[in-house]
C-alpha positions in Angstrom: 0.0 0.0 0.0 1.5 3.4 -0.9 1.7 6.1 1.9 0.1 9.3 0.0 0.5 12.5 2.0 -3.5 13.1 0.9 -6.4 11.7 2.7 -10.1 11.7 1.2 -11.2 15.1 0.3 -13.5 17.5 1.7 -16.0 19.4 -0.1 -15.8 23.0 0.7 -17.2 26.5 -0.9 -14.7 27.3 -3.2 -12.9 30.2 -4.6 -12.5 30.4 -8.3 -8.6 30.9 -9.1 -6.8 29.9 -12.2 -3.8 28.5 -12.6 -1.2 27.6 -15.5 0.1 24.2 -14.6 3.6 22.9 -16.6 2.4 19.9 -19.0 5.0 17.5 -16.5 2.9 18.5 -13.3 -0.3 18.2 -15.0 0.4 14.7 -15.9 1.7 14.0 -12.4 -1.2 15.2 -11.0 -3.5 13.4 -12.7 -1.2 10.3 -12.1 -1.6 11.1 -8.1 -5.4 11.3 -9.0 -5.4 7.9 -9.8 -3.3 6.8 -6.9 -5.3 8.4 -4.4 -8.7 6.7 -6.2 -7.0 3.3 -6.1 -5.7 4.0 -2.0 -9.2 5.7 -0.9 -11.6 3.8 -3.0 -13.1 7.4 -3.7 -12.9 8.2 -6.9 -11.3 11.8 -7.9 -14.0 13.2 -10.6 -11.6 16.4 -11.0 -7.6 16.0 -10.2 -7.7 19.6 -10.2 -9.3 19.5 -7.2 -6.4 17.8 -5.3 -4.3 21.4 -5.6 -6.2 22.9 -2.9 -5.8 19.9 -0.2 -2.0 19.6 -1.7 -1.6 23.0 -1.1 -2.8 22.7 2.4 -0.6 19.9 3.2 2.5 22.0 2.1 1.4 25.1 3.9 0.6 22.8 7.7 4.1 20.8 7.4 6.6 24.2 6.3 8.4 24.5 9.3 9.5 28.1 8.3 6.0 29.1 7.4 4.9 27.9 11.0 8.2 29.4 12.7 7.2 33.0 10.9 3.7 33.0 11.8 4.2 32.5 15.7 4.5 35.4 17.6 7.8 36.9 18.8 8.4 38.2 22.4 
């Protein structure tokens, strides 16, 4: 069984952004897609929709990011 940093996804209100994605990541992405669908047994209608949660992973395990947001004395 392969360890994806993803879990299942949540639905949430979104925010409309757009984004150019590199042909390479695209493919990736939609490789993960089908990873994830194969690990979760939920299948992913839209691998687009694994940016936000990706993101979100990123952003929570950045050990900088979470060093610059605490608050100095």
């Amino acid at each position: 069984m392969t360890k994806l940093k993803l879990g299942p996804l949540i639905d949430d209100r979104p925010v409309k952004v757009t984004v150019e994605l590199p042909g390479p990541l695209h493919r990736d992405l939609l490789t993960y897609a089908e990873v994830l669908a194969r690990e979760t047994g939920q299948p992913v209608s839209d691998p687009v929709k694994l940016i936000v949660p990706m993101l979100e992973r990123f952003i929570a395990t950045d050990r900088g990011f979470a060093r610059s947001r605490k608050p100095r004395s």
